[in-house]
N, C-alpha and C positions, 0 to 999 in steps of 0.2 A: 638803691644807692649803697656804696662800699667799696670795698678792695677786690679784685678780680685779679684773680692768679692765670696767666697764660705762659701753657706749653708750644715751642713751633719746632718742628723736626723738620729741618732740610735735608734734603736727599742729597742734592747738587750745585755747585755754584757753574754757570758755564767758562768763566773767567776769572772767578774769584779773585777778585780784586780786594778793594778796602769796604771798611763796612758799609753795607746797605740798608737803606733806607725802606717800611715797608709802612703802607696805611694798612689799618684792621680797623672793620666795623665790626661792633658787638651787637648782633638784631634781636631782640627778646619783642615777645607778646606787646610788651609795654613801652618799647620807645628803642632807640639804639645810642651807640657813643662813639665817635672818632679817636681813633688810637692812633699814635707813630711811635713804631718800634725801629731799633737799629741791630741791624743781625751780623753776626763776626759773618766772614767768607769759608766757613767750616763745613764741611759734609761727613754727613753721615751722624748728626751730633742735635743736642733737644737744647732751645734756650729759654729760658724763663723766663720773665717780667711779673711785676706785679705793677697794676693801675689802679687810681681809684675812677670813682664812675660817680657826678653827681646824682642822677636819679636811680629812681627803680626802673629796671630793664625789662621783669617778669622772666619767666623760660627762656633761654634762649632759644634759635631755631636755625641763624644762622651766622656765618662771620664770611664780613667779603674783606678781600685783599686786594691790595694796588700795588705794585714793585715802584718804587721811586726810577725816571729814567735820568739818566746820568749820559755823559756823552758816550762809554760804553754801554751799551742797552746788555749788562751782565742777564742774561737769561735765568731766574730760579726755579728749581725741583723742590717744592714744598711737599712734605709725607703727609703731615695734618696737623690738626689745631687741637690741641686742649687747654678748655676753661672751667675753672673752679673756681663758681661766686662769691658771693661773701658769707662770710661762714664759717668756720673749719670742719664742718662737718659735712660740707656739700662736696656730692659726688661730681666727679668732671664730666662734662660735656663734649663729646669728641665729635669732632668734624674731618673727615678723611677730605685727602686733596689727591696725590699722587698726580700734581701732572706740572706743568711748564709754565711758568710766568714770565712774561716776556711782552715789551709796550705798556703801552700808560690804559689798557682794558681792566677794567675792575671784575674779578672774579668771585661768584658766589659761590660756597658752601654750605650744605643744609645742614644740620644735626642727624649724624650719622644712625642712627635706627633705619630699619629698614619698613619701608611701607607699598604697601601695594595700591595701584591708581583711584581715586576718590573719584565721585558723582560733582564735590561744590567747586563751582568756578571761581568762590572766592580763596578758597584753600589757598595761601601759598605755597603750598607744598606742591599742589597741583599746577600751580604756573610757572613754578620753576621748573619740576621734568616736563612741561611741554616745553617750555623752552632750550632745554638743553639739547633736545630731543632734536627738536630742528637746525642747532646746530651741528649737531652732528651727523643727521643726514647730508648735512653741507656738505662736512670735513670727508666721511665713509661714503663710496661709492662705488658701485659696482662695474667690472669689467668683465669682459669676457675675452679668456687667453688661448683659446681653444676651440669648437664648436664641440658640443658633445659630453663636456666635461664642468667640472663645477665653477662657477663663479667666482672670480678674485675682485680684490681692492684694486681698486684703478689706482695703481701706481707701476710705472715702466720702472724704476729705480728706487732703490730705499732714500735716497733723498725727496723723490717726493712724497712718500708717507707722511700724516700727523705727524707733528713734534713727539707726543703723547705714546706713539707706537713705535717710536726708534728705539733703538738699543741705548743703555743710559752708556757713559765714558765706560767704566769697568767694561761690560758686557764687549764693546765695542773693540776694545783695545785686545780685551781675551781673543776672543775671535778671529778679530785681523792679524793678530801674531800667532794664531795656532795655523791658518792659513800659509804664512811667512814661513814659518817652522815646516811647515810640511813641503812645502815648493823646495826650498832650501836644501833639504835632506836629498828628495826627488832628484835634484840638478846636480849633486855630491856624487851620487848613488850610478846618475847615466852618465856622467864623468869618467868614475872608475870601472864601468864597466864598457867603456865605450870600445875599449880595443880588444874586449874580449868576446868568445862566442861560448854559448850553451852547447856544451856536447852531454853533460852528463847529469841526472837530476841533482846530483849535488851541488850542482857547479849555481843552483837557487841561492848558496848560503852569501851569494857575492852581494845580494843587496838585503838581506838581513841582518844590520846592524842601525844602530841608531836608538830611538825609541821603544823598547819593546815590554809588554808589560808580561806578568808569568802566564798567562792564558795562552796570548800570542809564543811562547817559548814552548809551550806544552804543542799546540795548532803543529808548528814546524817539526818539531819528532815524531809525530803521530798522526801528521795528516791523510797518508794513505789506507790508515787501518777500516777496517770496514766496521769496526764500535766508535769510532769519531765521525766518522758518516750516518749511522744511525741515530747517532748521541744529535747529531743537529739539527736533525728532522725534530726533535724532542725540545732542544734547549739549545737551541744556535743561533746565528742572526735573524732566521727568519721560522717560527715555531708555526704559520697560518695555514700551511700546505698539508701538512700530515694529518691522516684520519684514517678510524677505523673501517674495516671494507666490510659490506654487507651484503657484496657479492663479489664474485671477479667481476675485474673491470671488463665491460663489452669490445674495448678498443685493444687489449691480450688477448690476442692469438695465439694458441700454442702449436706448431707444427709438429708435426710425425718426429716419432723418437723420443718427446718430452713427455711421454708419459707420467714417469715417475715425478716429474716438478708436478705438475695436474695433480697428482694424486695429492702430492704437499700440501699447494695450499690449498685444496677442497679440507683438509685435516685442520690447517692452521685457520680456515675460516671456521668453520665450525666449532673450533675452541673459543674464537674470537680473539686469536693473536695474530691476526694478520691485518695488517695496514698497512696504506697507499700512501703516493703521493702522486699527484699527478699534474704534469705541466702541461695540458693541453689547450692553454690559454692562447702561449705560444706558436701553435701551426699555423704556419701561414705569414706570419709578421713578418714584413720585409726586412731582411739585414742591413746593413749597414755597408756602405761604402768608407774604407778610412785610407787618402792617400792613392786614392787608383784601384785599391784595391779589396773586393770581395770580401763581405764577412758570412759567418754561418749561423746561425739557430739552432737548436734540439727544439724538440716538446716532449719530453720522457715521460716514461708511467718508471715509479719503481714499487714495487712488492716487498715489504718488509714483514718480517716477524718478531714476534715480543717472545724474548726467552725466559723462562720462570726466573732466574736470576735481576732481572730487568735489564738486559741490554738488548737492545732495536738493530739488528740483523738486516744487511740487503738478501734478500732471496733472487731478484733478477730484477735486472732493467733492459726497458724498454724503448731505444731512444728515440724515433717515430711514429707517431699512431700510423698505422693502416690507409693507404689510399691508393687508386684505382692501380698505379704504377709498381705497388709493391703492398699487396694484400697482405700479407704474412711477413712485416718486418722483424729484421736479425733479433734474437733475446742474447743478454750476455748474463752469463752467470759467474758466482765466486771459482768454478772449476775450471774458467777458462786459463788462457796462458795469462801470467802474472799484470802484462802491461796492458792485453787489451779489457781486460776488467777495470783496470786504471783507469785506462780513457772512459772509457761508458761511465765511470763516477763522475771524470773529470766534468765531461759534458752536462750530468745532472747538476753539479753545482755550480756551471757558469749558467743553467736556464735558472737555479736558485734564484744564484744573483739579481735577473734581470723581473722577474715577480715582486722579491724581496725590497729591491728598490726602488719599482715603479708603482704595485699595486696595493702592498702592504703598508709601505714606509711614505713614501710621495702620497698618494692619492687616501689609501684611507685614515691614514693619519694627520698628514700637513694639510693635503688641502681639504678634504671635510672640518678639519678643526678651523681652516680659515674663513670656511663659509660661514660657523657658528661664530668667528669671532666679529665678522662684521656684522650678523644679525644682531649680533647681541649690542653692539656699538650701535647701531641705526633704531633697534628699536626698545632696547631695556634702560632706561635713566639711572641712573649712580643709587637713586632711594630702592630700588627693588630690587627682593629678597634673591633673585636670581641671579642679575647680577654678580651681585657680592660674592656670592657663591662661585661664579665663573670667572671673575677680571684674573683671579690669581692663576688658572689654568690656559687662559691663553695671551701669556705676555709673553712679548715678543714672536708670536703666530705671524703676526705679519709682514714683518723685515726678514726674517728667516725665509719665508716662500718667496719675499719678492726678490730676494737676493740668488734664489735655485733659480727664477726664473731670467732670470738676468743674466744668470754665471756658470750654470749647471744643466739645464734641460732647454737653452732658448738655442737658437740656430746658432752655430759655431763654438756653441761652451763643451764644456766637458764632455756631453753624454754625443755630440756627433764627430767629437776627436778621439775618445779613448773605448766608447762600448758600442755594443753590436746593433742594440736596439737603436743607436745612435740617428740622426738621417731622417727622419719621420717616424720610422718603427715604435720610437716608443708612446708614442701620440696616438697609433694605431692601438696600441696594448694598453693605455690608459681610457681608451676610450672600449673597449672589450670589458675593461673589469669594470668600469662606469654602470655596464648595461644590468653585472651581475650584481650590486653594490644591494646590499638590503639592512634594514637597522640590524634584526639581529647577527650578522656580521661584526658589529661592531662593538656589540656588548659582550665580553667574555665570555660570563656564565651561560649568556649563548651559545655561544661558540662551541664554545667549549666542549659542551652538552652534544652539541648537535654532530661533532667530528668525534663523540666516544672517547673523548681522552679525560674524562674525569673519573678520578677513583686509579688513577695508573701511578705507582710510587718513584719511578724514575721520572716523571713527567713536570719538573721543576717549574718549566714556565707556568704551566698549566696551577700548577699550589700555590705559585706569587702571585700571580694574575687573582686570582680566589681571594687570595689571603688581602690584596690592597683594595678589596672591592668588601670585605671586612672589615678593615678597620676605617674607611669613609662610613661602613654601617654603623660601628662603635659610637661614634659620634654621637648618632640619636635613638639610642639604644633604650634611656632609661625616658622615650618622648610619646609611646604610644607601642600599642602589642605588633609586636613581629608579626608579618606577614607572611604564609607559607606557600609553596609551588603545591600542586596536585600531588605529588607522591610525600608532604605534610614535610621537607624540609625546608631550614628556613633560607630566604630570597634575600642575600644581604642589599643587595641594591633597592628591593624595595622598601628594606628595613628602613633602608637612608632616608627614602621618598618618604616614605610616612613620618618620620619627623617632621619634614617639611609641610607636609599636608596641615600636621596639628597646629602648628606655627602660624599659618597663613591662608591653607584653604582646606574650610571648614568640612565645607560641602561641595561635591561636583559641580553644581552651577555658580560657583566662585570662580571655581576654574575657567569653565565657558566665560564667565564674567569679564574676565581679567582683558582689559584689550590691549595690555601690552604684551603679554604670555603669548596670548593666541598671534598676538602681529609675529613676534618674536616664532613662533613655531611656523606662521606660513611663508617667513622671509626665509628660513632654513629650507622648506620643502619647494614651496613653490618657482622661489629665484632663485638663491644662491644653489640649490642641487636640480632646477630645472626640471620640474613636477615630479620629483623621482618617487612623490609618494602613488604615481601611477606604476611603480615598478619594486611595491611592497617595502620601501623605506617608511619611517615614522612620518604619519599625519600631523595637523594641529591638535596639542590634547586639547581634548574634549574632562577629562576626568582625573582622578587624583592620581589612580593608578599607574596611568599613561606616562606622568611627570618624571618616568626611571631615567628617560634622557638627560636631564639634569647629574645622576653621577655617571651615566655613562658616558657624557660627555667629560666631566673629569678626569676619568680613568682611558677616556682616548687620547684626550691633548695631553697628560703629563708622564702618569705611569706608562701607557701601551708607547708613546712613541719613545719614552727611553728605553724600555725593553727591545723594541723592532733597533733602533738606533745604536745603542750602549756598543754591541757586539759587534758592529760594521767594521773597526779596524781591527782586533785581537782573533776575530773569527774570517773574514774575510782576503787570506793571507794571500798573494798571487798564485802560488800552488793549489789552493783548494779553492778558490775561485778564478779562472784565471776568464781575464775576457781584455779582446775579444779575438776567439777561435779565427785560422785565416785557414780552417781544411773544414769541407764536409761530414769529417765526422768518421769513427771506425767501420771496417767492416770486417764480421767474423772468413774465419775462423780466430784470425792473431791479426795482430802490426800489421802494418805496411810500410812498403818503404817510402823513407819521410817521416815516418812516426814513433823513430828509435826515444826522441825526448821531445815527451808534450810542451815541455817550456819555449820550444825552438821555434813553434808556430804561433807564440805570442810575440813575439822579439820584443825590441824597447818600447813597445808601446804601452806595457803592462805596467810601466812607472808612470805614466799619464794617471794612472786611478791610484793610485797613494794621493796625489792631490784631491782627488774628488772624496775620498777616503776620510781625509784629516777635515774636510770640508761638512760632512757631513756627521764628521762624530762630536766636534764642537756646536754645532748645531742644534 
């Protein structure tokens, strides 16, 4: 018995009308109390109350809520509850909500600790995440958008998502006006240049105004140079394609006469400054029809070398692999004539484009992060320790995909009016990188490792990537001894896991134990990625160590996809990406006629992808 001090943090009113009316029960060990509180129609803002309470309540454990309904059914966004007993000395009780209150349904709240699934049936603790549990399998459910590819939320449109998983007002409103903004610009832009023709590269600067931040001003002076071309391989929109060569590639052919390139990079390998990137993801994918008419593909190799200074040098590209029709395709190098080395970049960064967007950005970032987001919703309850750890890395994963699939990669959006892969092609290339998908892919330090680019001081993505999988380590730094890789440095990802380990599992057969962990690992493998642990993706852990998915999960849904993402509009300029191609592609010696300016064979359709552009950078 006594005075009970309550904190409530609303998120959102959906009408915010006049004050609302809310029940709160207070459940301790020992008996509970009926509260009515009245909450101003504020957002973003904590109110207080103090109650007294005739009896003893004991611990509490939980507080349920009821929204008063009014003839406006005003929708509430509650953040959470805290109570501070009677006392002054008593610490608060925090009860997290974060979701939507809406009808006359009574919502429970447990006491926010985190705990992992108990053996007693009488626990309530225990019968409340089963029960949440099943409603959420209600709410979460799986679809399949593709054959071949990973598993989405059954939802055709962001209106039918959960309440819970929409975008709150803010979010919504950003969005749809940066969309606004960018269309507008787009329709400004084909306007004033509607009565005019590309004769001359310059004649670019006609739709370069507007928006534009210093990177993008830097991109448009600089974008032919052959150090801003190697500079992206390194640190540009799409950092996943470039790697160290450990041999020449089998798919370069060097024909009679090129001696002296052969001799280069046998030299540049053997130092170990030479590096690849290779698109041969690409061959074969059908193009795109846009309007009647024909589009084209590359799948380039390019050869680059690292100069002691550290700048990343094209040495030659390669814009076909080899087949039956042309065993020995054309190489183009920096000593050709000026514009046909042009095109062969050009061409490299419109196959960028189409990797960067589809297999990089789309697929190993949005939709793996959505398969995690729904396993985690179907099978982790609000009490567990993982969870908690992941609700904050995939908010809003699923409006955002369902809204690409809607508006951006579904039949007639964006990718079958403005880009090459448009048309089915890229359903073909999403389902290619599908096959190649493997966890360590996905984890940086991976990665990383594995394509040689660690330890390179120009290699910026590469030290942030590192450095944000550090400081998630920081965290649990002072929780248990760092963990080290075989050659004895230390593993910041695992540094992370073993905090987690001391926290919660003690011992490997905890882990085993856990039947929500383990449900949660085989809904990721088995459904939502469609057994891909037969194609060397992460299993269900079995062990403590295993648990690294936990921040590599982190560091795929938040950090890697603003990284892939951030640079799509400042780096992706029509000039240095232009898509989509409506020619075959160069053929040496020089030019051809038709191909005085590359701009001329994109025509207006290259203002189609500013849209798609603005689309995915607020994203």
């Amino acid at each position: 018995m006594g005075r009970y001090r309550i904190g409530v943090a609303t998120g959102a009113w959906l009408f915010s009308g006049s004050h609302n009316r809310v029940q709160l029960w207070l459940v301790g060990a020992r008996g509970e109390a009926r509260l009515e509180l009245r909450l101003r129609p504020a957002r973003g803002q904590e109110e207080e109350f103090e109650r007294d309470v005739p009896k003893d309540l004991g611990p509490l454990q939980f507080v349920k809520l009821r929204k008063h309904h009014s003839l406006v059914d005003d929708a509430w966004f509650c953040d959470c509850i805290t109570v501070r007993g009677p006392g002054a000395c008593e610490e608060a009780t925090f009860f997290p909500c974060y979701r939507w209150l809406q009808g006359q349904d009574v919502l429970s709240l447990p006491e926010g600790t985190a705990r992992l699934a108990g053996d007693n049936a009488l626990d309530v603790f225990q019968k409340h995440r089963e029960k949440e549990l099943k409603e959420r399998r209600r709410l979460y459910c799986w679809a399949t958008w593709k054959e071949g590819l990973p598993r989405t939320i059954a939802a055709e449109r962001q209106d039918d998502l959960p309440p819970n998983s929409r975008f709150h007002e803010e979010k919504r409103l950003d969005f749809e006006w940066a969309l606004k903004a960018g269309a507008l610009e787009t329709v400004l832009k084909r306007v004033y240049t509607l009565l005019s023709s590309w004769s001359r590269l310059e004649d670019f600067d006609q739709i370069f105004w507007g928006q534009k931040s210093d990177l993008a001003e830097r991109v448009h002076h600089c974008w032919r140079d052959d150090e801003l071309f190697g500079y992206q391989f390194l640190n540009g929109a799409n950092p996943m394609v470039l790697r160290r060569s450990a041999s020449l590639p089998s798919r370069l052919v060097l024909p009679s006469g090129t001696e002296a390139l052969g001799a280069q990079l046998e030299r540049e390998l053997q130092s170990g400054s030479l590096f690849e990137a290779d698109f041969s993801l690409l061959d074969g994918i059908p193009a795109n029809v846009i309007r009647g008419e024909k589009q084209y593909l590359a799948a380039p190799l390019v050869m680059l070398q690292m100069r002691p200074e550290g700048k990343l040098l094209p040495v030659v590209i390669q814009i076909q692999p080899p087949s039956p029709s042309c065993p020995a395709p054309p190489l183009f190098l920096p000593s050709d004539p000026p514009l046909a080395w042009l095109l062969a970049k050009i061409w490299v960064r419109n196959s960028d484009f189409q990797l960067h967007q589809l297999q990089y950005h789309l697929l190993n970032t949005h939709l793996v992060a959505e398969v995690i987001a729904v396993a985690t919703m179907r099978c982790l309850p609000g009490l567990h320790p993982v969870f908690k750890l992941l609700i904050p890395h995939i908010r809003y994963t699923l409006e955002i995909n369902t809204r690409a699939r809607s508006q951006l990669i579904s039949e007639g959006g964006i990718f079958d009016k403005a880009v090459s892969t448009g048309g089915g092609g890229h359903v073909h290339l999403l389902r290619r990188a599908m096959a190649q998908l493997t966890y360590s892919s996905l984890c940086p330090p991976d990665d990383l490792a594995a394509r040689g680019l660690l330890g390179i001081p120009s290699a910026l993505y590469a030290h942030d990537a590192l450095r944000l999988w550090e400081i998630i380590a920081r965290v649990w730094k002072e929780l248990g001894n760092v963990p080290q890789d075989n050659a004895g440095k230390t593993c910041p990802h695992k540094q992370y896991v073993q905090g987690i380990v001391r926290l919660f599992y003690h011992r490997d057969d905890v882990v085993r134990g856990d039947p929500e962990l383990q449900a949660w690992c085989r809904e990721i493998t088995e459904v939502g990625l469609c057994q891909a642990q037969d194609r060397a993706t992460h299993e269900a852990s079995e062990s403590r160590s295993e648990l690294k998915i936990i921040p590599d999960t982190q560091g795929l849904s938040s950090a890697e996809t603003l990284a892939i993402n951030l640079y799509c509009h400042p780096l992706a300029q029509v000039t240095d990406a232009p898509n989509p191609p409506q020619h075959g592609g160069p053929i040496r010696p020089g030019p051809q006629p038709g191909w005085d300016v590359p701009g001329s064979r994109w025509g207006s359709r290259a203002l189609l992808v500013a849209i798609f552009l603005h689309a995915i950078q607020t994203g």
